[in-house]
C-alpha positions in Angstrom: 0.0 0.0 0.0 1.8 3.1 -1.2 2.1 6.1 1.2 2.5 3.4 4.4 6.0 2.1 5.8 5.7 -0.8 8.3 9.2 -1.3 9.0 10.2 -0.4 12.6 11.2 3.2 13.3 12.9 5.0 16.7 10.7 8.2 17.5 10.9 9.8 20.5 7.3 11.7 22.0 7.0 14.2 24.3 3.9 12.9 26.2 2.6 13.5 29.8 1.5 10.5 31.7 -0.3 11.3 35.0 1.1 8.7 38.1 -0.8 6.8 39.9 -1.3 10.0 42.6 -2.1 12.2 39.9 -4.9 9.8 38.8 -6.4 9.3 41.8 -6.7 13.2 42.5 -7.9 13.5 39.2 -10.8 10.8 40.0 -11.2 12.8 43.5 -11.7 16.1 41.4 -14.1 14.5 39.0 -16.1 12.7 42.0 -16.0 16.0 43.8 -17.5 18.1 40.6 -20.3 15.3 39.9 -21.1 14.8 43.7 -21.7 18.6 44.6 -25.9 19.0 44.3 -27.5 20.2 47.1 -31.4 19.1 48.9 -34.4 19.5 46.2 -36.6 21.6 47.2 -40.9 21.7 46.9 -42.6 23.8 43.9 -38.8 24.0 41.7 -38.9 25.6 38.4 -36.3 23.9 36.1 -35.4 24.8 32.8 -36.2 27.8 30.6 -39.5 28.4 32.1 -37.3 28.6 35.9 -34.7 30.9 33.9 -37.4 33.5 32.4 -39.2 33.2 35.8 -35.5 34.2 37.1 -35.3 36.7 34.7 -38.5 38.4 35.6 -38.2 38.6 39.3 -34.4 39.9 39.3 -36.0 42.5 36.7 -38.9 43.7 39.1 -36.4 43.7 42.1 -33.8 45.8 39.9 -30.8 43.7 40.4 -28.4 41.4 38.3 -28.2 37.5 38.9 -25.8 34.8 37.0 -27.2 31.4 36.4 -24.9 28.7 37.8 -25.4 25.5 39.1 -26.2 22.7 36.5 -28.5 24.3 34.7 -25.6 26.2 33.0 -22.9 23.9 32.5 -25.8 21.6 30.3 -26.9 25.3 28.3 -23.0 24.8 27.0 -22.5 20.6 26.7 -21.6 19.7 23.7 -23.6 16.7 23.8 -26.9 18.5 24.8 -29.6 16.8 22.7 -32.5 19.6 22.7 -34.3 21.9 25.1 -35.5 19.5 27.0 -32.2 18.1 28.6 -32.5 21.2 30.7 -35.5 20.0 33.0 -33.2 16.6 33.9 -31.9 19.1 36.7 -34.5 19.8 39.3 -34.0 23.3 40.1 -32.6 26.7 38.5 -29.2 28.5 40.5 -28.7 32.2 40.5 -26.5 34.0 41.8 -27.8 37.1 43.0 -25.3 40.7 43.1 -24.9 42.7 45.7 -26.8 46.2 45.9 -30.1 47.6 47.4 -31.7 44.1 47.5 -35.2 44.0 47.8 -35.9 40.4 50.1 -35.8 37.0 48.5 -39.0 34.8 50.0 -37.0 31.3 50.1 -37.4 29.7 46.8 -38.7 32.6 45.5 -40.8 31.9 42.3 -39.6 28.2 42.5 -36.0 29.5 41.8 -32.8 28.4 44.4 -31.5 31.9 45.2 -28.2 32.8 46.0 -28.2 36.0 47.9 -25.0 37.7 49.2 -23.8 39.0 52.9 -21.3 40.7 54.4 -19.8 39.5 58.3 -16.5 40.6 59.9 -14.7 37.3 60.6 -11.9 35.7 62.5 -9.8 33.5 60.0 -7.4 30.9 61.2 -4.6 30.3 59.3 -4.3 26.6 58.7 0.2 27.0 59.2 -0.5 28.4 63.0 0.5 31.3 62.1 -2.0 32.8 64.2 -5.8 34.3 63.7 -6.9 37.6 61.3 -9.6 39.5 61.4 -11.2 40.6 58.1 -14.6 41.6 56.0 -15.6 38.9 54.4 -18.9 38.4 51.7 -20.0 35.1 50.7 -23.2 33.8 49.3 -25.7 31.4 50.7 -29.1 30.0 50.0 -32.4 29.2 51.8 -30.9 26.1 53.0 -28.0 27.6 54.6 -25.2 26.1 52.0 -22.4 27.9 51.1 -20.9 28.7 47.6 -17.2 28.2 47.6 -16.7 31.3 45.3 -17.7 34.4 45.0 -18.3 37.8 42.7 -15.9 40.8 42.4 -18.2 43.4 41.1 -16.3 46.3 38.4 -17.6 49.3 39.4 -16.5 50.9 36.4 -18.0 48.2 34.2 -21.4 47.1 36.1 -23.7 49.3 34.8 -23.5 47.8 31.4 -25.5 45.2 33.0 -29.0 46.0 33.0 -31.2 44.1 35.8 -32.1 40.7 34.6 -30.3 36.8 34.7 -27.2 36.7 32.9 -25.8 33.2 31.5 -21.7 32.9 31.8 -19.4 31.7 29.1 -16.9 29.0 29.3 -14.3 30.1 31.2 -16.3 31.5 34.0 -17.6 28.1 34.2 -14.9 26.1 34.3 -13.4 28.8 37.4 -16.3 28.0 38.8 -16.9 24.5 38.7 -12.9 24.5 39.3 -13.5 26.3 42.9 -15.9 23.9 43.9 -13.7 20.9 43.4 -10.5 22.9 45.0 -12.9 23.9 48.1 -13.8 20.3 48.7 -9.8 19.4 48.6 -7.7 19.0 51.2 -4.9 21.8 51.1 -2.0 20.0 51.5 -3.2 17.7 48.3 -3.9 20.5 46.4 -0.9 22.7 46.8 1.8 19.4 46.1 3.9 19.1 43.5 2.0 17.1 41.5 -1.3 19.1 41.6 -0.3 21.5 38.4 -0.9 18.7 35.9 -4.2 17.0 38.0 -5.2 20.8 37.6 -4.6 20.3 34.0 -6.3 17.5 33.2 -8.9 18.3 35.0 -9.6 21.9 33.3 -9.0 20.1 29.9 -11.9 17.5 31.1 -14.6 20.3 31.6 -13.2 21.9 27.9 -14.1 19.3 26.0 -17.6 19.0 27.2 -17.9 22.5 27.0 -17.7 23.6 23.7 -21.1 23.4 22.5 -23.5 26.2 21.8 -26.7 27.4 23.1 -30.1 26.4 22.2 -31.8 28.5 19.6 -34.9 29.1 22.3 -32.3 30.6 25.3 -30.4 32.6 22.8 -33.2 34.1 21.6 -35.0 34.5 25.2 -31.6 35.9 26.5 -30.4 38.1 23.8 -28.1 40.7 25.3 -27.7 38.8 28.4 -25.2 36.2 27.3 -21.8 37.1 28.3 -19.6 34.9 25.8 -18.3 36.6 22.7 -20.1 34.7 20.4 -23.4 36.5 21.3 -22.6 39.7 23.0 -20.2 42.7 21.1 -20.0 44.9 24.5 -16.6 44.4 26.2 -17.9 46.2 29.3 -20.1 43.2 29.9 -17.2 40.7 30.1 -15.5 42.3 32.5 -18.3 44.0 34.6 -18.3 40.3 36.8 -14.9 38.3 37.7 -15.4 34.9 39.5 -12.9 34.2 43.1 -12.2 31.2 44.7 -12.6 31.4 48.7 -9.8 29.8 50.2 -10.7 26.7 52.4 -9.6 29.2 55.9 -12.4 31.4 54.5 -14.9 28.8 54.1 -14.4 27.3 57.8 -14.3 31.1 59.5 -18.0 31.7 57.0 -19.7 27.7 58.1 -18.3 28.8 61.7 -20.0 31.7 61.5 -22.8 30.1 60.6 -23.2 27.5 63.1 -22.8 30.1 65.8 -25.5 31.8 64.6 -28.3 29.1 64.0 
């Protein structure tokens, strides 16, 4: 067969092979990111309808809110079949900004908000290195969870971003989705020398399910309120929101907080 040499030949590749402790942080990452749903609750919108019943609530109470949760990461799967793939997740996330909030009843319009507040904490440093004291804002929903990232809001940038739900692009949910795995970590796994390539692998994981596009009906429904570049010309939108991670001292000082209180 012309075109095909079978003889043997010496090559040398440049390929990374994870160990057998990078592989089983890597399956510890992937459990964490499949594992992390939280309680159902009664009366849960899911899919579109829950998003434009979002949408019209955050519109009457004047503010902005980001979808997240699963609802999200399936608008972008590559392997989304139709529409209807969104109601396999029982309830619709958002994320809810900071500003002159009007109250959120819990479950609000069948929706699982995510509404922000402010505490001065003590954080412990997990090297013994003593205690600090420090403003901290987190976000938390009717059933007392705890995200384990939060919102930096551009003050510059955020009124480009009329009131209404706003669905993130790829990167900002693969930080996100990133943070949740890294919060459920133990520090002294994540931070070895072997993490940087888990990290890796991981990101490149969530990638290639993520590349897809969004359905016809929520581009339409949405239009101007999808931040991805493919849909949206306004710079000032992109950069109006930037996802952090809380670090795990934070998280303990915020669920201490929190179990003082209730």
């Amino acid at each position: 067969m012309p075109g095909f040499n079978f003889g043997p030949r010496l090559e040398q590749r440049h390929e990374q092979r994870l160990t057998l402790q990078q592989k089983q942080m890597l399956e510890t990452l992937v459990h964490f990111r499949l594992e992390l749903r939280h309680l159902e609750f009664p009366e849960a919108l899911p899919g579109l309808p829950g998003m434009e019943m979002a949408d019209s609530i955050l519109k009457n109470k004047q503010v902005v809110g980001i979808l997240i949760g699963g609802v999200v990461e399936e608008l972008w799967k590559k392997k989304r079949n139709d529409i209807a793939s969104l109601d396999i997740h029982k309830d619709v996330d958002v994320m809810v900004m900071p500003g002159n909030l009007e109250p959120f009843q819990s479950f609000e319009g069948g929706i699982d908000w995510w509404t922000p507040f402010s505490q001065r904490l003590t954080v412990r440093s997990g090297s013994g290195m003593g205690s600090l004291e420090k403003n901290f804002q987190w976000w938390s929903n009717a059933n007392g969870m705890v995200l384990s990232f939060g919102i930096n809001s551009n003050v510059d940038f955020l009124p480009s971003l009329s009131p209404g739900l706003y669905i993130p692009d790829l990167e900002f949910i693969i930080n996100l989705r990133m943070a949740e795995a890294l919060a459920q970590l133990d520090p002294r796994i994540a931070q070895t020398e072997d993490s940087d390539m888990v990290w890796e692998k991981f990101e490149e994981k969530l990638r290639k399910s993520l590349e897809g596009n969004l359905p016809k009906e929520v581009a339409i429904a949405f239009s101007g309120q999808v931040l991805d570049y493919r849909y949206e010309d306004d710079y000032r939108k992109f950069n109006a929101l930037q996802l952090i991670t809380l670090e795990n001292e934070q998280l303990v000082a915020i669920k201490d907080y929190l179990k003082s209180k209730y």
